[in-house]
C-alpha positions as CSV (number, residue, x, y, z in Angstrom):
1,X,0.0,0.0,0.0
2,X,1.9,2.5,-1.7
3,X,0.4,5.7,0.2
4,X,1.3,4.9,3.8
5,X,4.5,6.2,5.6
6,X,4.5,9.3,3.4
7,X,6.3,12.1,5.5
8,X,3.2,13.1,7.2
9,X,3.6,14.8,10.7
10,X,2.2,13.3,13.8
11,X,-0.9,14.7,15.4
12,X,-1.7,15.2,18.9
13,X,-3.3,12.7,20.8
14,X,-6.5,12.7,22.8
15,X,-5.6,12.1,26.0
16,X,-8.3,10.4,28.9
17,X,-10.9,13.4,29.9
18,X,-11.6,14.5,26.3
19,X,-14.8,14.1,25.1
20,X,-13.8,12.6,22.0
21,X,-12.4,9.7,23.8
22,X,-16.3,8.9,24.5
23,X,-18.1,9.8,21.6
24,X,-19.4,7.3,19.1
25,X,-17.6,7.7,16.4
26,X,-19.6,8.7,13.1
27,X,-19.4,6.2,10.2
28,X,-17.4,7.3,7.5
29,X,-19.3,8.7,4.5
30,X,-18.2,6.0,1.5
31,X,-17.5,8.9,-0.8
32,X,-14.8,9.8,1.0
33,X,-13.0,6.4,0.6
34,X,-10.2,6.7,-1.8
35,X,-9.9,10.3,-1.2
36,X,-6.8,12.4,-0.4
37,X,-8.6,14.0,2.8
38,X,-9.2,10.3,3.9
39,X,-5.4,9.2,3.2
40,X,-3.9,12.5,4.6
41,X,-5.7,11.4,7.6
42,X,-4.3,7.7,7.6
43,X,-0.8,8.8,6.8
44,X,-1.3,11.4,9.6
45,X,-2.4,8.3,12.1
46,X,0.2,6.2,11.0
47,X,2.7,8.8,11.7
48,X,1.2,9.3,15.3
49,X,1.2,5.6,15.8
50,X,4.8,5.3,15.0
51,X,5.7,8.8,16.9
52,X,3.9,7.2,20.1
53,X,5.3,3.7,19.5
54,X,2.0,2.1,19.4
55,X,0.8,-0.9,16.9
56,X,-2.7,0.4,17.1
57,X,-4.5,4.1,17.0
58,X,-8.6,4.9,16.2
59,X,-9.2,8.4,14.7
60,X,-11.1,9.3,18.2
61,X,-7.7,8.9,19.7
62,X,-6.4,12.0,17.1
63,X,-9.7,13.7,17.7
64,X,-11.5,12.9,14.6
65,X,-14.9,11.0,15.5
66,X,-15.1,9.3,12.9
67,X,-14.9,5.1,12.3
68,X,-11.6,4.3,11.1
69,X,-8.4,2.6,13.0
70,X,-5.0,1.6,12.5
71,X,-3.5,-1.4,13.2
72,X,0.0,-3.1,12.2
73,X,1.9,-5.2,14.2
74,X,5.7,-5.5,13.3
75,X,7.8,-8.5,11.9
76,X,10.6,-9.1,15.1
77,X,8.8,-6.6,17.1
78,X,11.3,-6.7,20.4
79,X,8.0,-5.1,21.9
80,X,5.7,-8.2,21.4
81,X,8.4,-11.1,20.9
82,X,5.9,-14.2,21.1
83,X,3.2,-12.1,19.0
84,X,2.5,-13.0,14.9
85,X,3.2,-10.2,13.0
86,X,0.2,-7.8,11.6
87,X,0.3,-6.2,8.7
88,X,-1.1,-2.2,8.7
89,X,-4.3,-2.3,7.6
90,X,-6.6,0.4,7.8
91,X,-10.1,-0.4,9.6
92,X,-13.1,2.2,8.1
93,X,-16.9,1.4,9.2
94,X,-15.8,-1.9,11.1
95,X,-17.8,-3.9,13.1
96,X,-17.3,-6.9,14.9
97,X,-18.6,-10.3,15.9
98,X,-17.5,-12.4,19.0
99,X,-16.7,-16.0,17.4
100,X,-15.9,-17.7,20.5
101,X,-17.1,-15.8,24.4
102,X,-14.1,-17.8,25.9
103,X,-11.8,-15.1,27.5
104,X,-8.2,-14.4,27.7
105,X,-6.5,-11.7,29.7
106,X,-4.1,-9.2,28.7
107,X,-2.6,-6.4,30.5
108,X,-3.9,-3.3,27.8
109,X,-2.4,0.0,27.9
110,X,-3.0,3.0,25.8
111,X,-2.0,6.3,24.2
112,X,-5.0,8.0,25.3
113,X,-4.3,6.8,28.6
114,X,-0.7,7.3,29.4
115,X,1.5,5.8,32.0
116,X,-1.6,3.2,33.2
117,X,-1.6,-1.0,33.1
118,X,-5.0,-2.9,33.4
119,X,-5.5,-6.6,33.2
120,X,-8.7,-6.8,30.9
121,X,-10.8,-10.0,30.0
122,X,-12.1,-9.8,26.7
123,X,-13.1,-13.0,23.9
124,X,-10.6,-14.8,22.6
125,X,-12.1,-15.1,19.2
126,X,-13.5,-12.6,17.0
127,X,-14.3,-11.3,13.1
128,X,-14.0,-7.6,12.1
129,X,-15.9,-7.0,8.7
130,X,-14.7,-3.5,7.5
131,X,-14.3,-1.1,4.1
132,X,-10.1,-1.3,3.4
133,X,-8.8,2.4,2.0
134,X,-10.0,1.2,-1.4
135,X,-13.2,0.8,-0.8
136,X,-12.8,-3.2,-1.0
137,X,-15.0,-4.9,1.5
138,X,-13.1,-7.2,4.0
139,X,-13.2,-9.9,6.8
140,X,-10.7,-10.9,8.9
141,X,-11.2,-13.8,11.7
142,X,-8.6,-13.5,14.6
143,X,-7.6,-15.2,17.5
144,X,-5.8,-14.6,20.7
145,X,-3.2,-11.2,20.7
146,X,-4.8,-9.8,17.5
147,X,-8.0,-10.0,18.9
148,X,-7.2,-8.7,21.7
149,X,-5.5,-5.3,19.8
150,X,-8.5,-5.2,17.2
151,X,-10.8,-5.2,19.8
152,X,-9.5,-2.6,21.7
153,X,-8.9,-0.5,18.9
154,X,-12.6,-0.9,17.6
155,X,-13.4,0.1,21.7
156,X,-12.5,3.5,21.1
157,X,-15.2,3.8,17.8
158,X,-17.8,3.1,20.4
159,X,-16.1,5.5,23.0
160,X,-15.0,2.9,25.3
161,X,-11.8,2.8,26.9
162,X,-9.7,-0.3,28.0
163,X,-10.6,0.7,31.2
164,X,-14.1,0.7,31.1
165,X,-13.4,-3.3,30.3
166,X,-11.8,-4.1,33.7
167,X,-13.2,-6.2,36.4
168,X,-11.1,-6.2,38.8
169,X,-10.1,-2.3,39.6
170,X,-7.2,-3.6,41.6
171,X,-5.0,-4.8,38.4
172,X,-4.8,-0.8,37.7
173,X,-1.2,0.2,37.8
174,X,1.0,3.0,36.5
175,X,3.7,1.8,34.5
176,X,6.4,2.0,37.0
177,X,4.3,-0.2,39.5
178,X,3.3,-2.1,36.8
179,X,6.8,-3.3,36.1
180,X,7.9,-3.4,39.6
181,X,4.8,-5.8,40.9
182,X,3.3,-7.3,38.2
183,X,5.2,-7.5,34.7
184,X,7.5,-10.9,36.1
185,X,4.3,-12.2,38.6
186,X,1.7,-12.8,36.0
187,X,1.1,-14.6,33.0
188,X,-1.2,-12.3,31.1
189,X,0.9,-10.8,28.2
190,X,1.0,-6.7,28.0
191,X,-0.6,-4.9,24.6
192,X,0.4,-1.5,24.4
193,X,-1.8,0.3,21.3
């Protein structure tokens, strides 16, 4: 996909307390698809993404409510070692199904929620039907990790944070705590978007 990683300059990100961060994003108007507004935008998400060293961002999270994420997750990623590389793919209109309601646990952090680690339960097993930047329509099925990031990507079109998710307030941590009490004591595996 030719038009990515164009030199496009990072844009700010929402940060928890904006009221972007819990708006429903607005479906994307399919005339748009294909467009340069629409691809500045992606290549302006892609560079925040890579500026904030996350493998995920929703266009709520660059305070556009509107229903299009992000996702790529990289080959030898020293970040996510045991995860399957991702290739970036662009998410407009998504929506999702839960194949299988068995749960996993991951501790999720976020760029709209800096410097905090939660443990969150979501499915294990889910499909994401979705427009791709050329207007194609696609499906992906995924399992385990992926789900994991596609779901909480696709959280923030609905203005849900991974927080919101938790059940157990008391796996909350900053970072630093995070590392110190948890990160060698558990065996959920951490997802930073």
């Amino acid at each position: 996909m030719g038009l990515f990683r164009k030199k496009a300059q990072p844009l700010e990100v929402a940060r928890i307390g904006n009221p972007v961060l819990r708006q429903k994003a607005d479906l994307v108007d399919p005339r748009s698809i294909g467009g340069d507004d629409l691809a500045q935008l992606v290549d302006e998400m892609i560079a925040t993404m890579d500026a904030e060293g996350g493998i995920g961002i929703a266009a709520p999270q660059v305070s556009r409510s509107i229903s299009l994420a992000v996702i790529e997750i990289p080959v030898d990623s020293a970040r996510y070692p045991d995860s399957e590389p991702f290739e970036l793919e662009v998410f407009i209109n998504p929506s999702i199904t839960i194949l299988d309601e068995q749960e996993q646990e991951y501790w999720e952090g976020c760029l709209s929620v800096p410097d905090l680690r939660g443990l969150v339960p979501r499915p294990r097993k889910v499909q994401v039907d979705y427009l791709a930047l050329d207007g194609d329509s696609r499906s992906i099925v995924a399992e385990g990790f992926l789900a994991t990031v596609l779901q909480h990507e696709l959280d923030h079109l609905d203005g849900v944070l991974f927080i919101d998710r938790m059940r157990d307030m008391t796996k909350l941590a900053t970072l630093e705590e995070y590392r110190t009490y948890w990160l060698d004591s558990t065996d959920a595996p951490s997802l930073d978007d």
